[in-house]
VOPAGU-2260 file (C-alpha; in pm, 1 decimal, decimal comma):
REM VOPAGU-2260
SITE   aa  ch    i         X         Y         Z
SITE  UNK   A    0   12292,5   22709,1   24906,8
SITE  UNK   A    1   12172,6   23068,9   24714,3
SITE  UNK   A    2   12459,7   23266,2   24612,4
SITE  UNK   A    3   12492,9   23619,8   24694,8
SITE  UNK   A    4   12302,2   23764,1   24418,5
SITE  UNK   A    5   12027,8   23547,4   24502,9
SITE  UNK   A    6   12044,2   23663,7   24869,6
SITE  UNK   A    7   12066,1   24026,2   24751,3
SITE  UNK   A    8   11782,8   24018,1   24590,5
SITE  UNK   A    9   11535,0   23871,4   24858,1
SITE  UNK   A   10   11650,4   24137,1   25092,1
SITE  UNK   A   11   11505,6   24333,7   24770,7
SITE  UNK   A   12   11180,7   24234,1   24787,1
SITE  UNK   A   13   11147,6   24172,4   25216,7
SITE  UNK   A   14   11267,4   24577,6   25187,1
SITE  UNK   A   15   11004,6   24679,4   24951,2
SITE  UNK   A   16   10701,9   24493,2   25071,0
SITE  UNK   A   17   10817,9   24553,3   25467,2
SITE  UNK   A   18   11007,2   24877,5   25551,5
SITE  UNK   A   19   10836,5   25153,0   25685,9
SITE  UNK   A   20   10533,6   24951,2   25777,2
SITE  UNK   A   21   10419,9   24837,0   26130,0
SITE  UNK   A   22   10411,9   24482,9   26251,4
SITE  UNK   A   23   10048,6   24355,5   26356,7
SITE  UNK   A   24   10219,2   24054,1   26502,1
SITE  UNK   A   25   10571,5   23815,8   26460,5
SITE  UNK   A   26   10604,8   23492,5   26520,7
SITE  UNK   A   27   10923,0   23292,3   26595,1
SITE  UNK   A   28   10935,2   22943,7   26579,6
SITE  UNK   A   29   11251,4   22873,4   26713,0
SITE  UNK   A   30   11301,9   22793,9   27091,7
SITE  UNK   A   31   11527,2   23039,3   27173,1
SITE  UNK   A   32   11276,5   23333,1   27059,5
SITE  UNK   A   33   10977,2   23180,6   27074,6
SITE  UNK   A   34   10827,5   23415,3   27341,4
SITE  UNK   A   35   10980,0   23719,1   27169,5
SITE  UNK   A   36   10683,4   23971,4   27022,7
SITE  UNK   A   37   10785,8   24248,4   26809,6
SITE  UNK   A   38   10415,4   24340,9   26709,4
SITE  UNK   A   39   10361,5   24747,0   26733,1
SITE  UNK   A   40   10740,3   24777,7   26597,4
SITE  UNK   A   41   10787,9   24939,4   26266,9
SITE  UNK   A   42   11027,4   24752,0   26017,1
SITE  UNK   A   43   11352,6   24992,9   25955,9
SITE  UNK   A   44   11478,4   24820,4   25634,0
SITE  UNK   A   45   11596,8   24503,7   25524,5
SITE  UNK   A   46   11950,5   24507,3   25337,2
SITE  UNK   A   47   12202,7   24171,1   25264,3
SITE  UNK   A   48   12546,5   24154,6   25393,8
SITE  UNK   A   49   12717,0   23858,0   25203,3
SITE  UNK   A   50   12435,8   23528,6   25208,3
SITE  UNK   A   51   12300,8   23706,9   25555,7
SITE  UNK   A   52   11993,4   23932,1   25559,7
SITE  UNK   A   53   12028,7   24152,5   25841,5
SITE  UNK   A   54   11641,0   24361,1   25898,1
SITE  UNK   A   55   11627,1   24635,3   26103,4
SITE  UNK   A   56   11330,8   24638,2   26343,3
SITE  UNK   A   57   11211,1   24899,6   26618,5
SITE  UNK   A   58   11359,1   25300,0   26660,1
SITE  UNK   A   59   11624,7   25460,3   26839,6
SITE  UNK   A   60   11794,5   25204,9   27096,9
SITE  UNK   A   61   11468,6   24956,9   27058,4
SITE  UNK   A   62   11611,2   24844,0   26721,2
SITE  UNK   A   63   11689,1   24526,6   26689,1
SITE  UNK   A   64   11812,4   24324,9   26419,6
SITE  UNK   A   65   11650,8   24012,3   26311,9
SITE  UNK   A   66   11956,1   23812,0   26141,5
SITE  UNK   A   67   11873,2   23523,7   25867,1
SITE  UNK   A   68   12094,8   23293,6   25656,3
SITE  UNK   A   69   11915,5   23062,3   25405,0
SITE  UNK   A   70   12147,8   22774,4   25446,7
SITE  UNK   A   71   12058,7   22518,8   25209,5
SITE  UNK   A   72   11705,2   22503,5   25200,1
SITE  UNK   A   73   11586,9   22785,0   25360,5
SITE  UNK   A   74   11374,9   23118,4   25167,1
SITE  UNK   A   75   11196,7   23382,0   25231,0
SITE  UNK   A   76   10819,7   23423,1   25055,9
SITE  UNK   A   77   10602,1   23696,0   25086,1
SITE  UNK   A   78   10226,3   23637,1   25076,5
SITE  UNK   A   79    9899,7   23889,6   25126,3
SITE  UNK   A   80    9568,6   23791,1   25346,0
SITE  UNK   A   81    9427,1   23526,8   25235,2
SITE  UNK   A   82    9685,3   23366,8   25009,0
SITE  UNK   A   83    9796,2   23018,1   25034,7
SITE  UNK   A   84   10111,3   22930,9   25157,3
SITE  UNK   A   85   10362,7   22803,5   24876,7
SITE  UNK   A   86   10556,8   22570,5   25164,5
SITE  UNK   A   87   10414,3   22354,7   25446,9
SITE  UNK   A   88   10368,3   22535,7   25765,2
SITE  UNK   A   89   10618,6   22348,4   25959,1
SITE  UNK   A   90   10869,4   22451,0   25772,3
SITE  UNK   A   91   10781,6   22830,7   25850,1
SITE  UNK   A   92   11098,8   22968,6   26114,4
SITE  UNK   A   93   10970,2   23319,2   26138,7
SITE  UNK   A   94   10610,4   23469,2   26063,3
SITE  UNK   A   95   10585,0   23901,6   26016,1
SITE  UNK   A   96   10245,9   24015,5   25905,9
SITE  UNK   A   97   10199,5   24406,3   25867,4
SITE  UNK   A   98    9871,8   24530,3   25721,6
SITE  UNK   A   99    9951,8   24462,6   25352,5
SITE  UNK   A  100   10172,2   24142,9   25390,6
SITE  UNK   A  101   10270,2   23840,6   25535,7
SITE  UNK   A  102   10674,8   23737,3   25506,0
SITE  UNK   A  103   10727,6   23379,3   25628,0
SITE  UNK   A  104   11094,1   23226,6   25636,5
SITE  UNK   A  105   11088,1   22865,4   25549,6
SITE  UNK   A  106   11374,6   22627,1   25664,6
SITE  UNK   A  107   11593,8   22938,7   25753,1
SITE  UNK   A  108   11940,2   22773,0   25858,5
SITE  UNK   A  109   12003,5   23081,9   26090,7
SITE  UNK   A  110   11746,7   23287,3   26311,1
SITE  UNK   A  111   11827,2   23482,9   26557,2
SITE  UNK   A  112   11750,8   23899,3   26684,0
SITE  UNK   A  113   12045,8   24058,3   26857,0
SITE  UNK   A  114   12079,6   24455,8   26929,9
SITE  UNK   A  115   12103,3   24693,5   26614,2
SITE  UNK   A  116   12505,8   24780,2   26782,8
SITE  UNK   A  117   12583,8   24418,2   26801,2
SITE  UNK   A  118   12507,5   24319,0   26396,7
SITE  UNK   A  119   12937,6   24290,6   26382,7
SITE  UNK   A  120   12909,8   23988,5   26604,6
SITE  UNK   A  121   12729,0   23745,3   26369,1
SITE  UNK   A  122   12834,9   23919,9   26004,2
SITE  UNK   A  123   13196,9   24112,9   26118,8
SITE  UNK   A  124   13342,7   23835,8   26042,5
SITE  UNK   A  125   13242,3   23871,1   25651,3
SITE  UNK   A  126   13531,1   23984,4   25384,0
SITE  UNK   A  127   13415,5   24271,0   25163,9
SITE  UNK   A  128   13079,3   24222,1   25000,7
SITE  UNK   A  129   13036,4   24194,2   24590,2
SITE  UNK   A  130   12686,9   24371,6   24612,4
SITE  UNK   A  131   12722,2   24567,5   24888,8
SITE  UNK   A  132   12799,8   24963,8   24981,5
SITE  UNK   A  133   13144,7   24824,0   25141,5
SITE  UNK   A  134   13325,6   24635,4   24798,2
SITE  UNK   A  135   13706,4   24673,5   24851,2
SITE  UNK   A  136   13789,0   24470,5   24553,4
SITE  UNK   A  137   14147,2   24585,1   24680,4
SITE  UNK   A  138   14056,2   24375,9   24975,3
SITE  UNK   A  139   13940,0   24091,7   24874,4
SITE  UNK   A  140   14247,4   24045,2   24665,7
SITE  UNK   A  141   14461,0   24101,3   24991,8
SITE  UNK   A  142   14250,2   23851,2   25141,8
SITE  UNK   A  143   14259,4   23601,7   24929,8
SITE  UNK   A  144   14638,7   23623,3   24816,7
SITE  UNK   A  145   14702,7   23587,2   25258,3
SITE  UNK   A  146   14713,4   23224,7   25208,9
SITE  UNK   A  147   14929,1   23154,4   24893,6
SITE  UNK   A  148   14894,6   22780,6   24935,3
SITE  UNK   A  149   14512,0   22693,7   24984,6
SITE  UNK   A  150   14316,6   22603,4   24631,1
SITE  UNK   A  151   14168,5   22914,1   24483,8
SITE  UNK   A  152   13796,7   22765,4   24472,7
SITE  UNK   A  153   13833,3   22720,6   24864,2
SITE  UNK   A  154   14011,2   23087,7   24890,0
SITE  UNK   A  155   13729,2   23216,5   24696,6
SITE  UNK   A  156   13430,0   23031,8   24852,4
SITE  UNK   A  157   13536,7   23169,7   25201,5
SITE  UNK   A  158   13319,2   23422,7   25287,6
SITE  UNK   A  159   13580,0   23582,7   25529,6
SITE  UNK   A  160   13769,0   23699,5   25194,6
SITE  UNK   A  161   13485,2   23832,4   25011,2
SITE  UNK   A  162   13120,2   23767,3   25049,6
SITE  UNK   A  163   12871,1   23631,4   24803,4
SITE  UNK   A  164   13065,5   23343,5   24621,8
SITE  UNK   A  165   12862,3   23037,8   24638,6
SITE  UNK   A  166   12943,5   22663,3   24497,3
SITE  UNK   A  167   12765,4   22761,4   24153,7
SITE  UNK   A  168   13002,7   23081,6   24123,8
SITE  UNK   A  169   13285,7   22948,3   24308,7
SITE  UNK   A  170   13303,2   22631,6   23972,4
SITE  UNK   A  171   13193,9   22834,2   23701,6
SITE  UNK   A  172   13438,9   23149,4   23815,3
SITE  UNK   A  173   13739,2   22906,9   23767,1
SITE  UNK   A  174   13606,2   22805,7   23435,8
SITE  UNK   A  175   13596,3   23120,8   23282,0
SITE  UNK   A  176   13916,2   23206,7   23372,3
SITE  UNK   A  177   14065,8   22878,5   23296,2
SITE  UNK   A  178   14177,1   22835,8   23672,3
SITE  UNK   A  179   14173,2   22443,1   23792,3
SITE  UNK   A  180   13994,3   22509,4   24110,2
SITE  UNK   A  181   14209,0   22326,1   24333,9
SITE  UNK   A  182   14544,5   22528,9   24208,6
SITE  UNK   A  183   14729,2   22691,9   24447,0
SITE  UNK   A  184   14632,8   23063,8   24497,2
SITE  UNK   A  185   15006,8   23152,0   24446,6
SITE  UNK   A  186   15019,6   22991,3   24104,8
SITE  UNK   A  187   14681,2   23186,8   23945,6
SITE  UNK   A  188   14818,7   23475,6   23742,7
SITE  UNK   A  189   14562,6   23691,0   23816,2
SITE  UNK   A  190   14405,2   23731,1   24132,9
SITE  UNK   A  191   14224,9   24106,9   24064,5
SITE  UNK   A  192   14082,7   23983,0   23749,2
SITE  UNK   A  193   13897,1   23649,7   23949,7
SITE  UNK   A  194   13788,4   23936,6   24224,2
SITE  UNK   A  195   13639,2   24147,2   23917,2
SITE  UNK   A  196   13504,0   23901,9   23724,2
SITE  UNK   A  197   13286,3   23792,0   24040,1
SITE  UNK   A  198   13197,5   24150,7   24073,8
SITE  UNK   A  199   13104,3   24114,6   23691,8
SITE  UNK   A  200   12860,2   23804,2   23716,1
SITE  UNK   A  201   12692,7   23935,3   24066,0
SITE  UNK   A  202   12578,1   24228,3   23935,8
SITE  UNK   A  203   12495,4   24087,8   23638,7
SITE  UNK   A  204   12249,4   23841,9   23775,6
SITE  UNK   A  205   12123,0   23981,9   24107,6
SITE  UNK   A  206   11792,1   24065,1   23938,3
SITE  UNK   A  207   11780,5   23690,7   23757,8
SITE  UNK   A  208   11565,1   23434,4   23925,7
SITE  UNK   A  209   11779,8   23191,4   23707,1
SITE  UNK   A  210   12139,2   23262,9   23692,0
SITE  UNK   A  211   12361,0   23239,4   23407,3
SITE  UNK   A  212   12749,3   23267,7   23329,5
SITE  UNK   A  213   12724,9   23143,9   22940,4
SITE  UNK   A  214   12526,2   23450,4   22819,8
SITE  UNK   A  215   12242,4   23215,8   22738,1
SITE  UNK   A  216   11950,8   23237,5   22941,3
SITE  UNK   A  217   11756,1   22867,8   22769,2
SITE  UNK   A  218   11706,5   22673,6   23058,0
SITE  UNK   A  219   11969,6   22391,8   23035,1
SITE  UNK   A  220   12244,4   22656,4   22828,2
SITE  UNK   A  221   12254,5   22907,0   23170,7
SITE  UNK   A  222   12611,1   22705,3   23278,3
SITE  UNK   A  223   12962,0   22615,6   23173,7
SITE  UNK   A  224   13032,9   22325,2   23448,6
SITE  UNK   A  225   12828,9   22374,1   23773,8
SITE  UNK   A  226   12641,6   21975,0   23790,8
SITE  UNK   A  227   12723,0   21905,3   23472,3
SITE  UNK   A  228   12987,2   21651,6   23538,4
SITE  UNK   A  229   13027,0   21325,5   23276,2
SITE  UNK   A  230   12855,5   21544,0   22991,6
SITE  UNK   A  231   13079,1   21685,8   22725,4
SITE  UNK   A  232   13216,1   22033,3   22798,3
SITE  UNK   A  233   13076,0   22345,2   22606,4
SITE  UNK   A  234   13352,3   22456,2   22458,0
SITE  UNK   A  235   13596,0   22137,1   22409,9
SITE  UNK   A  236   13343,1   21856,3   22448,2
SITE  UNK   A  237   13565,1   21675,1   22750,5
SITE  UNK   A  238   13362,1   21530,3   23003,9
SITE  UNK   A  239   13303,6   21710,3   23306,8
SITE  UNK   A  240   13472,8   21626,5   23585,6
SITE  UNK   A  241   13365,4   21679,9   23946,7
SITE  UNK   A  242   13563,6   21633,4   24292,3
SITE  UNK   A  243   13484,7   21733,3   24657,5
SITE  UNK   A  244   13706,9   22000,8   24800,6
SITE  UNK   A  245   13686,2   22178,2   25136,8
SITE  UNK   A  246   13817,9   22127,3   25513,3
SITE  UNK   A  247   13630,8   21752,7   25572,0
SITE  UNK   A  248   13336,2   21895,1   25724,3
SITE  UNK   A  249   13292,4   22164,9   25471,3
SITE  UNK   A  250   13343,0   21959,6   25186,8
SITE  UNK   A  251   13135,1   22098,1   24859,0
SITE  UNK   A  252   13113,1   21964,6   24531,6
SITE  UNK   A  253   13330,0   22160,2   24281,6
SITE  UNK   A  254   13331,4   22101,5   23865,1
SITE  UNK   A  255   13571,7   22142,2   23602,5
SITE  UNK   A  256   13698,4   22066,5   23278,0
SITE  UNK   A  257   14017,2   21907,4   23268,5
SITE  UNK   A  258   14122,6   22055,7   22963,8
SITE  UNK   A  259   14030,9   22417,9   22944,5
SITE  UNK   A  260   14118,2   22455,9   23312,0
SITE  UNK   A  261   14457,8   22247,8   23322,6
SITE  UNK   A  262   14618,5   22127,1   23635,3
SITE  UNK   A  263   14946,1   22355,9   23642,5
SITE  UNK   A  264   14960,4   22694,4   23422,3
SITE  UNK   A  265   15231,5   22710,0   23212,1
């Protein structure tokens, strides 16, 4: 699934090729909009809250909000006349052509267009967000702190405490910080400095297409632990280790280095 930064910066690009320009047609291919037509309607912006990309389409109390979430598979490519698609055309979800470009939404896990006033009731849910206009990092540490007992790589992976932290950030945060991702959040010394250091490798990679937490930008060096379990840590050389962790129908892989991230502090 694309972390926030990755989300962040599509919204980027949809803003820049779409906003301000008119649709000359839309096409949903979902059931539950697939009679909707929001050609004539001029796109209002395009912005990220969290791993959802809220755009803004119509004026005054015609604007509606087209919400997205990549999911796992799902992205958003933009294309002019004529050029090929980069994706099969059954995967497309959601089609807007203006006069200069085509966006198509491949494999989009959510699509759905509710009023411009009733965006709270699919992202209000959403904890402060790392890259957004809204980051409480005072908030996020209340949030996550709430529930002393729950491992800090599930604390920080819920989106409801702050907004952005994928599986990729979620392992390699822990390892920088020498936190054993399934510790309790009551044991990690430093909550605020986890909450910044996110903050830290967001911004530092939201204009990446290829993120890295090393400093080293070689493809293959990019990483600490994220799927790199059974080779030889970078800093140590112990193996990798890797464990599922998350309610049972959440469960997400999570990696770690048994011996620069040790079970207990102390």
């Amino acid at each position: 699934m694309p972390e926030g930064d990755t989300v962040w910066r599509t919204a980027l690009h949809l803003d820049q090729a779409l906003s301000g320009s008119v649709l000359v047609s839309s096409d949903f291919r979902v059931p539950a909009f697939a009679t909707l037509d929001l050609s004539g309607r001029t796109v209002v912006e395009t912005l990220a809250r969290g791993k959802h990309l809220l755009t803004r389409i119509g004026e005054g109390d015609e604007t509606v909000t087209l919400h997205t979430h990549l999911k796992m598979e799902g992205s958003w490519h933009l294309y002019r006349d004529g050029s090929p698609w980069r994706r099969p055309a059954h995967q497309a979800r959601v089609v807007l052509r203006t006069g200069r470009w085509t966006a198509v939404g491949f494999s989009l896990g959510i699509v759905e267009v509710v009023g411009r006033a009733e965006e709270d009731v699919v992202v209000g849910h959403l904890g402060p967000d790392l890259l957004g206009p809204d980051w409480d990092p005072d908030e996020a540490v209340r949030r996550v702190t709430s529930e002393p007992d729950r491992a800090i790589g599930e604390a920080i992976l819920d989106q409801r405490n702050l907004a952005g932290i994928g599986n990729l950030y979620k392992s390699e945060l822990c390892f920088v910080l020498g936190l054993d991702p399934r510790l309790p959040v009551r044991e990690v010394p430093d909550v605020a400095a986890l909450v910044r250091q996110a903050k830290r490798l967001l911004e530092a990679n939201k204009m990446r297409t290829a993120q890295t937490t090393t400093g080293d930008t070689r493809r293959g060096r990019q990483l600490w632990v994220y799927r790199r379990d059974g080779q030889p840590c970078r800093r140590c050389g112990t193996p990798v280790e890797v464990g599922m962790q998350g309610p049972q129908t959440q469960e997400r892989a999570t990696y770690w280095c048994p011996r620069c991230q040790p079970a207990r502090r102390g």
